[in-house]
N, C-alpha and C positions, 0 to 999 in steps of 0.2 A: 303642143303649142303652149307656150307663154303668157299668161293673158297678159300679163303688164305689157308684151313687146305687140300685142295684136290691137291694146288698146291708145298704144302710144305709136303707132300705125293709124289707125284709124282719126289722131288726135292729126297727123302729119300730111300724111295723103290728101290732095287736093280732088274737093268734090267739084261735080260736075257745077256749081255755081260761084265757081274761083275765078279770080280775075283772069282773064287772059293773060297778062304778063307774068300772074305768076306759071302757070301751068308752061308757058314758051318758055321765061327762064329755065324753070325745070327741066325740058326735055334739050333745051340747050346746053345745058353743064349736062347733062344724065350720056348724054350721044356726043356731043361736041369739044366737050373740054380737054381733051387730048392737043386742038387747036392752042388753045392757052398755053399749054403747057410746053408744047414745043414753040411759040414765043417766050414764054420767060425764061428757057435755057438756051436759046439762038441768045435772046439779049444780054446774058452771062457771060455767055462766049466772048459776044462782043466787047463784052465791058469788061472784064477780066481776061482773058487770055485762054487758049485751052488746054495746057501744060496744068491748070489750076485747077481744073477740073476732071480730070483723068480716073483719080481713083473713082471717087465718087459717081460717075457717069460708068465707069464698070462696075462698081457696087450696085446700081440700080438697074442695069441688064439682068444683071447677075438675082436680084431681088425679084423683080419681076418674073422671073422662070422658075425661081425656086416656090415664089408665092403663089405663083399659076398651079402649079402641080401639084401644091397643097390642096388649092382649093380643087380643082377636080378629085382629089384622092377621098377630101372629104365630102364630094359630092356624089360620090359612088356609094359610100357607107350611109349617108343621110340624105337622101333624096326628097327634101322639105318644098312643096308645092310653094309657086308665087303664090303673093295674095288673092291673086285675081283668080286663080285656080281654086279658092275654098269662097269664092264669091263674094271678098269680102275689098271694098274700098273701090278705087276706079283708077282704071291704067289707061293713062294717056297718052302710050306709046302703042305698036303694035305687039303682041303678047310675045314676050321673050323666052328665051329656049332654055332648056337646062334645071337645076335645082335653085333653089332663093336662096340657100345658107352655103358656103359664107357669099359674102357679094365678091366677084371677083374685079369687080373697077373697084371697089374701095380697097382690094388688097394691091391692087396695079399700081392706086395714086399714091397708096403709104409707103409703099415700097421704095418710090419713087423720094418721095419729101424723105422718109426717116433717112435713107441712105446718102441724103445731103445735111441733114440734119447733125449725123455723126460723123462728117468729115467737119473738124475747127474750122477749117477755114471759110464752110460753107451752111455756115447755121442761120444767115439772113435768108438765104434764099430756100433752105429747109423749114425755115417758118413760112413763108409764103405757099411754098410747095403743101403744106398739111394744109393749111388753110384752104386751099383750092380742093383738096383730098377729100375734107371735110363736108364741102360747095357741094362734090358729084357723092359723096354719100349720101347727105339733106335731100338731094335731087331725087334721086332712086328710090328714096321713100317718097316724097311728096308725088312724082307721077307713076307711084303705086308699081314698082317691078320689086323691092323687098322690103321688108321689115328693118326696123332699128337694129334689133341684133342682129343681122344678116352683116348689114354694116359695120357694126362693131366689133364683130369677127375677124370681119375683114382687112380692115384695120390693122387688127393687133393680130394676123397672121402677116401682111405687110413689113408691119414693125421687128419681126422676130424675122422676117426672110433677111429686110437689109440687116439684121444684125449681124446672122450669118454669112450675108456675102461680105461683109465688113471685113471680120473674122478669116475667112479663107481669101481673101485677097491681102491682107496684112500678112499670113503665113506664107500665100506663092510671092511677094514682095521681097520678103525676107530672105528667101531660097536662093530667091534670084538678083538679090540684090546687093 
């Protein structure tokens, strides 16, 4: 364990005398914001066209799967207890299954923004998309399911998967194109 990451955990994590709003916000982006998100890409659609987003919407399939399998791959080798398992902060959700490191919705949501993010045409709504990434990483820590680094893992295993589906969709494009 890390203490910087246990103590900047314990700085984040909302105790049991936090506002209600913030503890609902939290478990609302922490479980929810999948919602969101499939709104600001139906609204893309709409407002752009979907010819315009093609690559990129397979680059983030593509991110997503590769970023999954990472994180379970390293969740086998490094089976890191949640916090609530070392007794430590308060979860305000019901106790979640699996290892805390890396977080796998912050690898889901990065996957998702970076892989818009490196298509040109769609780096407005790849900032928005991190930013929301961002929202349910903060979340996950505040109603106590991981740690900061767990999140920042997460992240930048994300960021490295859209690279790659980047990368091999630009190469089957080219083959086939």
């Amino acid at each position: 364990m890390i203490p910087a990451d246990q103590q900047l955990f314990l700085l984040l994590n909302a105790d049991e005398d936090a506002h209600a709003w913030v503890i609902d916000a939290g478990r609302f982006l922490a479980v929810h914001a999948h919602w969101v998100l499939l709104a600001l890409l139906a609204g893309m659609v709409l407002h752009r066209g979907k010819q315009h987003l093609l690559r990129p919407a397979l680059a983030a399939l593509l991110a997503m799967a590769l970023g999954s399998v990472a994180c379970e791959l390293i969740g086998e080798v490094w089976d890191r207890p949640r916090p609530v398992e070392r007794g430590l902060g308060h979860q305000h959700l019901a106790p979640g299954f699996g290892p805390s490191f890396p977080s796998s919705h912050a690898t889901v949501y990065a996957a998702v923004a970076f892989s818009f993010l490196l298509a040109a045409s769609c780096k407005a709504i790849g900032y928005v998309l991190l930013v929301l990434a961002g929202l349910v990483g903060f979340a996950r820590v505040v109603i106590g399911f991981h740690y900061p680094l767990d999140i920042a893992a997460g992240m930048a295993i994300g960021g490295l998967a859209a690279a790659a589906a980047h990368a091999l969709i630009a190469r089957f494009w080219k083959r086939s194109g």
